[in-house]
C-alpha positions as CSV (number, residue, x, y, z in Angstrom):
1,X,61.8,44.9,-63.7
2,X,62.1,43.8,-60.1
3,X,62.2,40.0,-61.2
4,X,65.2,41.3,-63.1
5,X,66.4,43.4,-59.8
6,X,66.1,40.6,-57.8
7,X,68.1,37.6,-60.1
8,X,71.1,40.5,-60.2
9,X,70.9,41.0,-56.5
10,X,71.0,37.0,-56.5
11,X,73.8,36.6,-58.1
12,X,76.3,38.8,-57.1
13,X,75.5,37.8,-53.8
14,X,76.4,34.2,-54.6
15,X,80.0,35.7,-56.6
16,X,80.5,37.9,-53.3
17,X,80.4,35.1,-51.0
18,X,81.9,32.2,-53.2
19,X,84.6,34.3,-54.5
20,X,86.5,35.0,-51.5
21,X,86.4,30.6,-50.9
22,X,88.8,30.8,-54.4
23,X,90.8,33.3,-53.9
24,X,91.8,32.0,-50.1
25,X,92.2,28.3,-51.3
26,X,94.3,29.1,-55.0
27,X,96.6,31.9,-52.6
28,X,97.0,29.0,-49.8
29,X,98.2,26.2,-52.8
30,X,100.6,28.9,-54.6
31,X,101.8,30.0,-51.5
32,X,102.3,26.3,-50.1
33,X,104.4,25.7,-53.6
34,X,106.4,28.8,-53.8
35,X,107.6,28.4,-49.9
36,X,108.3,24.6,-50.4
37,X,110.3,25.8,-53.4
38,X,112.6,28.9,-51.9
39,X,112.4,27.7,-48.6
40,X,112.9,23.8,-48.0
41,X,116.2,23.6,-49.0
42,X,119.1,21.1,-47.8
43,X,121.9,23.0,-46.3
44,X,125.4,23.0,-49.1
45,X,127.6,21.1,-47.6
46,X,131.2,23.1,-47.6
47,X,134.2,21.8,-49.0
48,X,137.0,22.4,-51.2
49,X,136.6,22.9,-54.5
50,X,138.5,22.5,-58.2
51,X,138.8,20.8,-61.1
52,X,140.0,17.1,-61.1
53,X,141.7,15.5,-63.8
54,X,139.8,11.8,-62.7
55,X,139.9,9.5,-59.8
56,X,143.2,7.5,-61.1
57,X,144.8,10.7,-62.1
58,X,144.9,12.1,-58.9
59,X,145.8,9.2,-56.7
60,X,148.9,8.7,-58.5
61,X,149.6,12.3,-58.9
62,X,149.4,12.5,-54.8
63,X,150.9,8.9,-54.2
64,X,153.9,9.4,-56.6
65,X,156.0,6.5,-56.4
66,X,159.2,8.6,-58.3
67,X,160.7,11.8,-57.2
68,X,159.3,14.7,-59.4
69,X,162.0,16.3,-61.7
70,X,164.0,19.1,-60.5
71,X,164.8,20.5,-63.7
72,X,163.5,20.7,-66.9
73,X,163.4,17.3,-69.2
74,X,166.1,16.9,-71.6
75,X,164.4,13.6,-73.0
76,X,160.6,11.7,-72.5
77,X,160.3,10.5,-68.9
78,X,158.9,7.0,-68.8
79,X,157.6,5.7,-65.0
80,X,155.2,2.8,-64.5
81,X,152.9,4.0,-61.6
82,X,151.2,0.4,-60.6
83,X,152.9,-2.9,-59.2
84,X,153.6,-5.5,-61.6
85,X,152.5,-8.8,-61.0
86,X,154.3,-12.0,-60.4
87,X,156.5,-13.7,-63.1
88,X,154.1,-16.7,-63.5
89,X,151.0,-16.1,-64.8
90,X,147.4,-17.3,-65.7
91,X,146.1,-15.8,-68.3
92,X,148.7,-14.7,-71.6
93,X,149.0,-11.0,-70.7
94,X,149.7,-8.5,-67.9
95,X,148.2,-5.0,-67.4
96,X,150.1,-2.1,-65.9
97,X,149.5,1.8,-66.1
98,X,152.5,4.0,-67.0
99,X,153.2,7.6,-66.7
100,X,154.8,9.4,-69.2
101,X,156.2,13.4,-69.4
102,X,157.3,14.5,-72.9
103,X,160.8,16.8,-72.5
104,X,160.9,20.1,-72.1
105,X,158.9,22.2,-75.0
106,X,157.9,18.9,-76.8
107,X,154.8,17.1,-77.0
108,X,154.2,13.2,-76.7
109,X,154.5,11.0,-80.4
110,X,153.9,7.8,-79.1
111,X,154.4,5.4,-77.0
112,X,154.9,1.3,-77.7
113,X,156.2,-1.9,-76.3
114,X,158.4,-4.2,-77.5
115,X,158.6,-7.8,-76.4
116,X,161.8,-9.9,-76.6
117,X,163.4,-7.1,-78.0
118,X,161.3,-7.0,-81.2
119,X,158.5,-4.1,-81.8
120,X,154.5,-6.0,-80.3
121,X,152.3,-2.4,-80.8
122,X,151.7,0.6,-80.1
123,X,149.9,1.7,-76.9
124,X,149.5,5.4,-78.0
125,X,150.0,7.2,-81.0
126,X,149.1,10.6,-81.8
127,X,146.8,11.1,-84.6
128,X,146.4,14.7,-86.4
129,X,143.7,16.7,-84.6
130,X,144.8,15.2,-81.7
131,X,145.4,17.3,-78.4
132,X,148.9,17.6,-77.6
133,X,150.4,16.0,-74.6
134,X,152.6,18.6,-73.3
135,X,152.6,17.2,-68.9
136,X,152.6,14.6,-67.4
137,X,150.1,11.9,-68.5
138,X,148.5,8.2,-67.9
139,X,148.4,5.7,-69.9
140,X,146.8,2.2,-69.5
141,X,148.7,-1.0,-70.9
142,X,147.9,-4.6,-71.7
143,X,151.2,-6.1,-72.5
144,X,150.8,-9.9,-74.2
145,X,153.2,-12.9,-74.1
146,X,155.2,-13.8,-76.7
147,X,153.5,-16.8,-78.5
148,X,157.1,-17.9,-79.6
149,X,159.1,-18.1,-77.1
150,X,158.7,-19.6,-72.8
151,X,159.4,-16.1,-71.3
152,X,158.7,-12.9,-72.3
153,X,160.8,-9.3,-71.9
154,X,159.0,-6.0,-71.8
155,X,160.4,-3.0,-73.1
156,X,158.2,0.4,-73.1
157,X,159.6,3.4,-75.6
158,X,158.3,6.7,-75.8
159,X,159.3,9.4,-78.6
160,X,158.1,13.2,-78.4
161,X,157.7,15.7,-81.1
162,X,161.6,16.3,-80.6
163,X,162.1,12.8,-82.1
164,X,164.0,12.1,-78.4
165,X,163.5,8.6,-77.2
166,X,163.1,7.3,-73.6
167,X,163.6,3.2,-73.1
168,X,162.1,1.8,-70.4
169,X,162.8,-2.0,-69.9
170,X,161.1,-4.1,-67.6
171,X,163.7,-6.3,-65.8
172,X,161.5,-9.1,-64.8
173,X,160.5,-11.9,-67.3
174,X,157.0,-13.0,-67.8
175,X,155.6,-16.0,-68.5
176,X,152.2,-18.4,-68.8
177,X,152.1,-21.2,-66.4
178,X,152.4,-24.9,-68.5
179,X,148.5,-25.7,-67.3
180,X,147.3,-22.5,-65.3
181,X,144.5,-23.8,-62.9
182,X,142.1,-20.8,-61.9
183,X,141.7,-20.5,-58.5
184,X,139.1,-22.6,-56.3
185,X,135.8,-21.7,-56.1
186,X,134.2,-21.1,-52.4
187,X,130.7,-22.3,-51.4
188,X,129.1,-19.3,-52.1
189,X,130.3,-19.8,-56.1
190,X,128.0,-23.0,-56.0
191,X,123.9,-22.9,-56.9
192,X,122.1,-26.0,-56.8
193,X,119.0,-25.9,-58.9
194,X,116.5,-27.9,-61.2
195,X,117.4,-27.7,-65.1
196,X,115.5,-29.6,-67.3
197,X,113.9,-32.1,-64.7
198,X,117.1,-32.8,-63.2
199,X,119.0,-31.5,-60.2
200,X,122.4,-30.0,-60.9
201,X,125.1,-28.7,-58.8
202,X,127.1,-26.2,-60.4
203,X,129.8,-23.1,-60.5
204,X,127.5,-20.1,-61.3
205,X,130.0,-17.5,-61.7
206,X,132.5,-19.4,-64.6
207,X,132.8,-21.1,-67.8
208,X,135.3,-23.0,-69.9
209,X,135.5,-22.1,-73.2
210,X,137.6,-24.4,-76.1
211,X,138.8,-22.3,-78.9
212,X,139.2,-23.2,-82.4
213,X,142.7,-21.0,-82.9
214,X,143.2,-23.1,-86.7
215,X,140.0,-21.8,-87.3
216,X,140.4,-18.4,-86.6
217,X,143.8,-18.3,-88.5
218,X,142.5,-19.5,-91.5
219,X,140.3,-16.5,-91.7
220,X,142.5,-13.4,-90.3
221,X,145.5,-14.8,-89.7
222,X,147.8,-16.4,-87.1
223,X,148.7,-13.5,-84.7
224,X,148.4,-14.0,-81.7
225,X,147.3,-11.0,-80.0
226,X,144.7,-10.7,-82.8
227,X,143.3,-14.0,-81.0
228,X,143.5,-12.5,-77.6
229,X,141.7,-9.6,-78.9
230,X,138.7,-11.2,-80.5
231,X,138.5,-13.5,-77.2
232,X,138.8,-10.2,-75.3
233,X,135.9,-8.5,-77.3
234,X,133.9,-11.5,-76.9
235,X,134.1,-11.6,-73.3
236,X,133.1,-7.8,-73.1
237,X,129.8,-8.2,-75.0
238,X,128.4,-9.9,-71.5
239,X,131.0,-8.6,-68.6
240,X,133.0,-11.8,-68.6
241,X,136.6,-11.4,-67.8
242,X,139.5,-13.9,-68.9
243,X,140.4,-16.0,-65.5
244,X,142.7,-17.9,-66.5
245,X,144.6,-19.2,-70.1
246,X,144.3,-19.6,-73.1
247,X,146.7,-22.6,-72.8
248,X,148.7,-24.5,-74.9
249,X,145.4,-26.4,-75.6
250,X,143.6,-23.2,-76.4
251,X,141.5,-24.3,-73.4
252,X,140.4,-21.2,-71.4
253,X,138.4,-20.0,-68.2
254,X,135.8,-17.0,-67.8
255,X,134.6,-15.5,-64.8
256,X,131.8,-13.4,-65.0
257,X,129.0,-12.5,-62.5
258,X,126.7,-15.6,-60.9
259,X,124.1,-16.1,-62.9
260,X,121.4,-19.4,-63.1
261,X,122.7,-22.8,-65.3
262,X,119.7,-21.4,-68.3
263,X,122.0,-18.1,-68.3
264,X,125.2,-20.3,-68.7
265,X,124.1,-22.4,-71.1
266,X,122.3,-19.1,-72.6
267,X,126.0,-17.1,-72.8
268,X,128.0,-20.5,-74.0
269,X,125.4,-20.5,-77.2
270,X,125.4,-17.2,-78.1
271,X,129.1,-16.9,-77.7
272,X,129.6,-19.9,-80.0
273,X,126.9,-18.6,-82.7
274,X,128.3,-14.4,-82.6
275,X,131.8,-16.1,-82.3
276,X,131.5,-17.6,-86.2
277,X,133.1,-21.0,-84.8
278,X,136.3,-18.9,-82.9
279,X,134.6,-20.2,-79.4
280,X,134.3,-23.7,-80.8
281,X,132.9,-25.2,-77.7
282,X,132.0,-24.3,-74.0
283,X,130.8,-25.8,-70.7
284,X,129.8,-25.5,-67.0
285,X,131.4,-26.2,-64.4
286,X,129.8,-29.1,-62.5
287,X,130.5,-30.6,-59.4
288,X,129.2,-33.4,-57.0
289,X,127.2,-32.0,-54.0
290,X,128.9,-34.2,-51.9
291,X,132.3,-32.1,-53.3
292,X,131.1,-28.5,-52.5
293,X,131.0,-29.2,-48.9
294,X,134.5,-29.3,-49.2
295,X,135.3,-26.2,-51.0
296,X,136.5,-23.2,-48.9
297,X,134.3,-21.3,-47.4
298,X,134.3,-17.2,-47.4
299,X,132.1,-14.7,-46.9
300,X,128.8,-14.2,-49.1
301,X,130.2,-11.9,-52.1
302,X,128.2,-8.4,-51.7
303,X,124.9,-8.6,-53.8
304,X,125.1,-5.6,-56.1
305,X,122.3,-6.2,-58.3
306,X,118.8,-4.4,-57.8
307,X,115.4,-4.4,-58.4
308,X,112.5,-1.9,-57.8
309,X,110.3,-3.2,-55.5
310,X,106.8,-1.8,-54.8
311,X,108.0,-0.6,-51.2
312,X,110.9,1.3,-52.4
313,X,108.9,3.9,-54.2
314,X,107.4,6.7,-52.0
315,X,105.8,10.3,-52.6
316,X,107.6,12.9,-50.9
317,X,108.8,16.5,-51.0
318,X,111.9,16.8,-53.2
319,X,113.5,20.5,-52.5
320,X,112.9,22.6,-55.8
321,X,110.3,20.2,-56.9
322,X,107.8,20.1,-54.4
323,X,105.7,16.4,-53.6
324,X,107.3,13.9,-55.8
325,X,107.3,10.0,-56.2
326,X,110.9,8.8,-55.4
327,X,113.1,5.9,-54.7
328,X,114.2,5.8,-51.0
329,X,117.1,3.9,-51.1
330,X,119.5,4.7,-54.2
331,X,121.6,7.4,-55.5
332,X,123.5,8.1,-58.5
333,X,127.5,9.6,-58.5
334,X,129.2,11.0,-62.2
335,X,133.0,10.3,-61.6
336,X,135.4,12.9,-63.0
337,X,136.6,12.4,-66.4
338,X,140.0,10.5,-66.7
339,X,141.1,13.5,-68.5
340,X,145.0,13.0,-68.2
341,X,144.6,9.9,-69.5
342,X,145.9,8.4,-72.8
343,X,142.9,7.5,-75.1
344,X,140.5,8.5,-73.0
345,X,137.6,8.3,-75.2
346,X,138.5,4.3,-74.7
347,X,139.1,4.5,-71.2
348,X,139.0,2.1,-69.5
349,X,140.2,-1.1,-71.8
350,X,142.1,-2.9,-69.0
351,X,140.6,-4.9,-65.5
352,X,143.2,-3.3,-63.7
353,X,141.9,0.6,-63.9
354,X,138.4,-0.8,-63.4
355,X,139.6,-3.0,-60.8
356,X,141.4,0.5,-58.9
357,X,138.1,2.9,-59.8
358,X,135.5,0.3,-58.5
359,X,138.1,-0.5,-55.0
360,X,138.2,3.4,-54.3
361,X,134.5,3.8,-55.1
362,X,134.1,1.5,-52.2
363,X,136.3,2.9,-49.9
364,X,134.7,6.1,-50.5
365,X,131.1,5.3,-49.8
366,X,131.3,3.1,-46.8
367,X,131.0,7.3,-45.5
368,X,127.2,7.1,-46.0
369,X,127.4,2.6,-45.2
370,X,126.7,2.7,-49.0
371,X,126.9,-0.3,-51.8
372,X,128.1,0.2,-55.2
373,X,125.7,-1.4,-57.6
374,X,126.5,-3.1,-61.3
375,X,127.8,-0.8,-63.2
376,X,126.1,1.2,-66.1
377,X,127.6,-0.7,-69.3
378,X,127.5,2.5,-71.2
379,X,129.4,4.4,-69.2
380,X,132.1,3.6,-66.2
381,X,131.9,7.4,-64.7
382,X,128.1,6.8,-63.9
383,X,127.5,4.6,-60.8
384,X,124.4,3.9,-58.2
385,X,124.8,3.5,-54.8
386,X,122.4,1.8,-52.7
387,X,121.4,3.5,-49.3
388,X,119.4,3.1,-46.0
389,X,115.7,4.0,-46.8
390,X,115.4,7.7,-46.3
391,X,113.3,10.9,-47.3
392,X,114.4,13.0,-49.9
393,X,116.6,15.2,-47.6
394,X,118.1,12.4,-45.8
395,X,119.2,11.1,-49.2
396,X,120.5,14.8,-50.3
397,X,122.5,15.0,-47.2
398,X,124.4,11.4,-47.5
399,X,124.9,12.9,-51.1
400,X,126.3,16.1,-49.6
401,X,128.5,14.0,-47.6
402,X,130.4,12.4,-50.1
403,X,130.6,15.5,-52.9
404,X,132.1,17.6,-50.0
405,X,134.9,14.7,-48.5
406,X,135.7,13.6,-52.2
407,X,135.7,16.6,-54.8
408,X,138.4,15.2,-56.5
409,X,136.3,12.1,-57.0
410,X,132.8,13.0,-57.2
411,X,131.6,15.3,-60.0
412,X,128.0,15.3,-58.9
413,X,125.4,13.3,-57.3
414,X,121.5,12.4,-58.3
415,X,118.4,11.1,-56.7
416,X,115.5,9.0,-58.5
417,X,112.4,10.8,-59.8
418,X,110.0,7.7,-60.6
419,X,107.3,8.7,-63.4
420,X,104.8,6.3,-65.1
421,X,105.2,4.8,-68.7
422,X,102.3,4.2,-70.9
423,X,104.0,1.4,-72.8
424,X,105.5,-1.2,-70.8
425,X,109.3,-1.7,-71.9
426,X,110.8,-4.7,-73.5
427,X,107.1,-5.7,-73.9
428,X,107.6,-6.4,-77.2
429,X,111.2,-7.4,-77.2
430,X,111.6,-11.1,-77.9
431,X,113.8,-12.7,-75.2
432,X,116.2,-14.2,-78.2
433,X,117.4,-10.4,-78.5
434,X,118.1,-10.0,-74.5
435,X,121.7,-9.4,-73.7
436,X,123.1,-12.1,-71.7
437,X,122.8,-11.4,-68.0
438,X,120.5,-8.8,-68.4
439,X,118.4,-9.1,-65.8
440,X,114.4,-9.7,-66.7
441,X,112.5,-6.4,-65.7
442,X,109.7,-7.5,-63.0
443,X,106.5,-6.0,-63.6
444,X,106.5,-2.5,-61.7
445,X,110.0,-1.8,-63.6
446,X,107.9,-2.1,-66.4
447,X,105.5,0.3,-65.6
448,X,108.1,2.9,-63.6
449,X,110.4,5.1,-65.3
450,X,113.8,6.4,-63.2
451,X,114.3,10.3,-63.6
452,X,117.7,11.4,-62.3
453,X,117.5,14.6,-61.0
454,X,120.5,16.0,-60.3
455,X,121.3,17.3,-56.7
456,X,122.4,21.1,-57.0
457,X,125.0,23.3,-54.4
458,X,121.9,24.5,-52.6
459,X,120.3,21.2,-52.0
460,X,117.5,21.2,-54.3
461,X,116.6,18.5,-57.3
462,X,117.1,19.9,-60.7
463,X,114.3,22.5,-61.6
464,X,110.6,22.6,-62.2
465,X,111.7,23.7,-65.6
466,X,113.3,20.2,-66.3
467,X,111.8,17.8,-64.2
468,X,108.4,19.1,-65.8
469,X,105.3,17.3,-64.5
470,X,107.6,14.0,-64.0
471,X,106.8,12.0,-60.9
472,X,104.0,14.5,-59.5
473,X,101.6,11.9,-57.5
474,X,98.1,12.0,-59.2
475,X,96.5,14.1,-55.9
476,X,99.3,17.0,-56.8
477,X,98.0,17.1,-60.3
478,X,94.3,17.1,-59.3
479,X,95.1,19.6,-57.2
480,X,96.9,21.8,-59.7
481,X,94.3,21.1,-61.9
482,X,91.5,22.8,-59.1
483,X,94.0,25.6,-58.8
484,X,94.0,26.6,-62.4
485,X,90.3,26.2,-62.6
486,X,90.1,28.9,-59.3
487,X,92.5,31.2,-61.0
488,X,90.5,31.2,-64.3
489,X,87.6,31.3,-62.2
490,X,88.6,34.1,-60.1
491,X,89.6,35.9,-63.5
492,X,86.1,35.3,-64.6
493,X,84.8,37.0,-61.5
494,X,87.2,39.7,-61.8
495,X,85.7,40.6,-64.7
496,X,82.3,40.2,-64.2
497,X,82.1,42.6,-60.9
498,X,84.4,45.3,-63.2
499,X,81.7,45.5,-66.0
500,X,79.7,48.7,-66.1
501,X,76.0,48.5,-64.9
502,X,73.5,48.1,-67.4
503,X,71.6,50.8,-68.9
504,X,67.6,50.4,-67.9
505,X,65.7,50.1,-71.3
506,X,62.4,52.9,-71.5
507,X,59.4,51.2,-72.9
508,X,56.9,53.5,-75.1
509,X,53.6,51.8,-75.3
């Protein structure tokens, strides 16, 4: 009995004094957590608010370039909103963005062009199901040369539900230049490098591509602007952008963004094979050494490709997510919608609206001495901007900065939440299926993924509730991982000091 006695005594001694060692440390951990969570917040930046119809949208809307009407529309009000280029040209179209306002009561029908006073193609047409276009709305336009004739007339028409029509000719004439020469490159165009045990000096931003129109003719037929088209498509598949033709020799240039003479060669095979013959033939654009030395010189084009690099990732505490691994020096903007636009589930088709988008991105973010990075293929409205290195709330703030100064641009804003993959990507993905110009992951990319959290009003990062366990450092989840076993421990102990005392057992000899 007093063995007993004393192993009782013994132990609830030993619960006594360790229990209180849990109960302070799990109360200090939650407490640390639930502070850092209410408390460490980034200030809202104030600013106005509302609901913008896209970045384009509103910049003509506030720089209207024609007096509004007065008085209600009796017909469709045509206006072209961007300055046309000059008569001569280098490649076989030109791209302009129009604004059209259906009359009075009546919705928009269409809208087409006709070229040398014969109907090209429609640039809108409403389909059933459609929304109606009652205001004033945008409309992108890529308006091609005649293939017949030396110069080429532009006429715009638009017809509302009212069957009204509104013609809006375009008084200057248009035409391709006999043998369009693309601009000189400068010296920063020019990479020297070894390719296949040889030195070669080369253009690293261009190609020349021969087509095979006959070709192409035989199997869809011989319009012309069906040949633009496919060219067009083909050019999209890796970013390239028609520079200057096609000429009269179906001989044309491409400018897309500098890559190394294996990537050329890489883009002028693959364009050839996916082409079925249409691309017939294609080349780089070599040049002496001596011969760039002469070539004018400008300044270095911004860099606006990046990669993750070991010293970019750091652990920090996010607001709302408490210590997290982050990148220090990038943030993500969404754009607003170009929701006043004409086929805007397309938008944009044309290098002029992503020409005007990407200038007034950069206008915009030279705020926070920001760079716009390549754009996400997917999707024009997403963006990344790369930063000074900074903590967490450094990088909220700069984000702040530019949501509060541009509503009408900025829809919201996103930081990097890096979390660790268990299967390396594009391991496994043999490098015949890599998209041209995609750039080759290096090996932490492999191993990292990017979590966008998105920056709410109150300065926090998404939520605990989304962000999950996502970028926690290792010591935060062995931590955790203490602090549950305290709390179940401190249940246990709970428990056993609440149980009743134990009955003493008589013993009849």
């Amino acid at each position: 009995m007093q063995v007993a006695a004393q192993i009782n005594s013994t132990e609830e001694k030993f619960f006594e004094n360790i229990f209180p060692i849990y109960k302070i440390f799990s109360l200090c951990f939650f407490a640390l957590a639930i502070y850092h969570m209410t408390s460490w917040q980034v200030s809202a930046a104030e600013g106005p608010t509302g609901q913008s119809q896209g970045v384009l949208a509103d910049i003509f809307n506030s720089e209207r370039n024609t007096p509004e009407p007065t008085e209600p529309l009796t017909e469709p009000l045509l206006e072209i909103v961007t300055e046309l280029p000059d008569s001569e040209l280098m490649i076989s179209f030109l791209e302009l963005i129009y604004a059209v306002t259906p009359s009075a009561g009546q919705m928009l029908e269409e809208v087409y062009v006709s070229v040398n006073g014969e109907y090209d193609r429609h640039l809108y047409q409403r389909a059933m199901g459609e929304p109606k276009v009652t205001e004033r709305t945008f409309g992108e336009a890529r308006l091609f040369l005649s293939a017949d004739q030396q110069e080429s007339k532009f006429e715009l028409v638009a017809v509302d539900s009212s069957n009204k029509r509104t013609y809006y000719p375009i008084e200057q004439s248009f035409w391709l230049l006999e043998n369009p020469e693309p601009p000189l490159p400068t010296i920063a165009d020019v990479t020297t490098e070894e390719y296949s045990g040889e030195e070669v000096t080369f253009i690293n931003n261009r190609l020349h591509f021969q087509l095979d129109r006959e070709r192409f003719n035989r199997e869809f037929g011989s319009n012309h602007e069906t040949v633009l088209d496919k060219l067009l498509y083909e050019l999209s598949y890796f970013g390239g952008e028609l520079l200057s033709g096609p000429d009269k020799n179906d001989f044309a240039t491409i400018r897309l963004k500098g890559t190394s003479y294996e990537e050329l060669e890489r883009i002028i095979q693959k364009s050839i094979s996916e082409s079925y013959g249409f691309i017939a033939d294609g080349k780089i654009q070599e040049i002496a050494l001596a011969t760039s030395d002469l070539l004018p010189s400008e300044e270095e084009p911004v860099n606006r490709s990046f990669e993750l690099k070991p010293e970019m990732v750091r652990v920090g505490f996010v607001p709302g997510l408490f210590l997290r691994r982050y990148q220090n020096n990038v943030l993500s903007f969404q754009l607003h919608e170009e929701t006043s636009f004409l086929n805007a589930e397309t938008f944009p088709e044309t290098y002029l609206s992503k020409k005007l988008i990407e200038n007034k991105i950069d206008e915009t973010i030279t705020a926070i001495d920001g760079i716009r990075l390549e754009r996400n293929p997917s999707s024009y409205s997403l963006f990344r901007v790369k930063v000074a290195d900074g903590t967490p709330r450094e990088l909220i703030k700069k984000a702040q900065k530019l949501l509060a100064e541009h509503p009408n641009i900025f829809a919201e804003a996103r930081l990097a939440i890096l979390a660790d993959i268990k299967t390396p990507r594009y391991a496994t993905i043999p490098e015949y299926e890599r998209k041209p110009l995609d750039r080759r992951l290096n090996h932490l990319e492999q191993q990292i993924y990017q979590f966008w959290g998105r920056i709410n009003e109150n300065g926090t990062v998404s939520s605990m509730a989304d962000m999950g366990l996502r970028g926690l450092p290792t010591i935060v989840k062995l931590l955790g991982g203490a602090s549950l076993f305290c709390g179940i421990l401190n249940f246990a102990i709970f428990i056993y000091r609440k149980r009743p005392p134990r009955k003493k057992h008589e013993f009849w000899g």
